[in-house]
N, C-alpha and C positions, 0 to 999 in steps of 0.2 A: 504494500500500500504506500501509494508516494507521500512524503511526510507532510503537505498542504493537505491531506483527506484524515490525519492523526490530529491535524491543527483544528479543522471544520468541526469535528467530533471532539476537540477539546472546550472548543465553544459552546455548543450544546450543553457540555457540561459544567462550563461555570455561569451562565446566564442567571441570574437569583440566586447565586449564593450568596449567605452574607458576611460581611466583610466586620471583624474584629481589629482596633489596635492591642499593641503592643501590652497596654495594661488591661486589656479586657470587654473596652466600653464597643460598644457596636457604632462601625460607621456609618454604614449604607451596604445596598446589594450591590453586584454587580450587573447593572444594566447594557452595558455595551463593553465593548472592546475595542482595543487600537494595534495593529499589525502595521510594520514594514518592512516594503519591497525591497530586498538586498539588490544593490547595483549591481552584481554580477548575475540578476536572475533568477537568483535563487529562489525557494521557498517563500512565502509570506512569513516572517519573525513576530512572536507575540510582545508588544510594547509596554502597554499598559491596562490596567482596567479602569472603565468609568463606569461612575454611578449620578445619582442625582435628575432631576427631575427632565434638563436638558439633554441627557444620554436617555431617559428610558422615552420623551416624547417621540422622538423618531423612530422608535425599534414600533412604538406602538401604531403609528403612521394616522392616513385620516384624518377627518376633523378632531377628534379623543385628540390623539397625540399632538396636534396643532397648537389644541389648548394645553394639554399638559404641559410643554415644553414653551409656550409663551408665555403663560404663570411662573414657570419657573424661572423664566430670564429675568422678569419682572421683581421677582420676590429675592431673588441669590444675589448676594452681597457682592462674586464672582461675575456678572454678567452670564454672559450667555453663555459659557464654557460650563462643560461639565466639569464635576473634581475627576482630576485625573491622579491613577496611585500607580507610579511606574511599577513593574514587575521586580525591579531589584529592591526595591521596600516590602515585596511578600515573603516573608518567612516560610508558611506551611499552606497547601494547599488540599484539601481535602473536598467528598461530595457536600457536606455541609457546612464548611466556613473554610473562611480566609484568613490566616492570623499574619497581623505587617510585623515588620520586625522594628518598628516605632510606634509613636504613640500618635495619637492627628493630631495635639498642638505642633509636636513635631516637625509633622509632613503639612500644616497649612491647611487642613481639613477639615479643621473644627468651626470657620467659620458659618459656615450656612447653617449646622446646629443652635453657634451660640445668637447668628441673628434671628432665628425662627422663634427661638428662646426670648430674646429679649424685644422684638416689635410684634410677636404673635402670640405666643400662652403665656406671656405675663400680663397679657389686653382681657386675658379671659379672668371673669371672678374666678378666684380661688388660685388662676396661674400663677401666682408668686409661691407660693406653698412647697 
């Protein structure tokens, strides 16, 4: 099996898994992925995974995914870019989780949590809690 149809069938299987840092906290799934083309040809190379609302509007496509991914650019602190977690930041990789070998203050990841946190459930009674 030529090693692009081991890579296809590795996507498959990381599509929603979800992604752990370093001390535990959960960061997001993994909505999409990023491969590159080696110059000499070769193979498609796995890069990175993405998650967040901008990575999974397109995978959804349609009008859904239009809105998904327009709310999202709207609301992420990040603009329109998904979080991207290079694959040299994944420590283990298993069918049910992702564990980085850092934590997301870290890797810069923490923000769309701590804005969601701090302009959306602390708006909610009781979100401060």
């Amino acid at each position: 099996m030529p090693e692009w149809e081991w890579q296809a069938a590795a996507l498959s299987q990381l599509l929603d898994v979800q992604i752990y840092s370093a001390d535990g906290d959960p960061v997001g799934k993994v909505d999409d992925v990023e491969f590159r083309v080696p110059d000499d040809g070769g193979p498609p190379v796995l890069e990175a995974l993405l998650c967040g609302p901008t990575a999974f509007g397109p995978r959804v496509g349609g009008v859904i995914g239009l809105a998904i991914w327009s709310i999202g650019r709207r609301l992420s602190p990040t603009g329109g870019s998904p979080v991207r977690i290079p694959l040299s930041e994944v420590q283990r990789i298993n069918r049910r989780e992702i564990r980085l070998r850092e934590t997301a203050r870290g890797l810069g990841i923490h923000r769309t949590t701590d804005w969601a946190r701090d302009n959306i459930v602390k708006a909610i009674p009781g979100g401060s809690r």
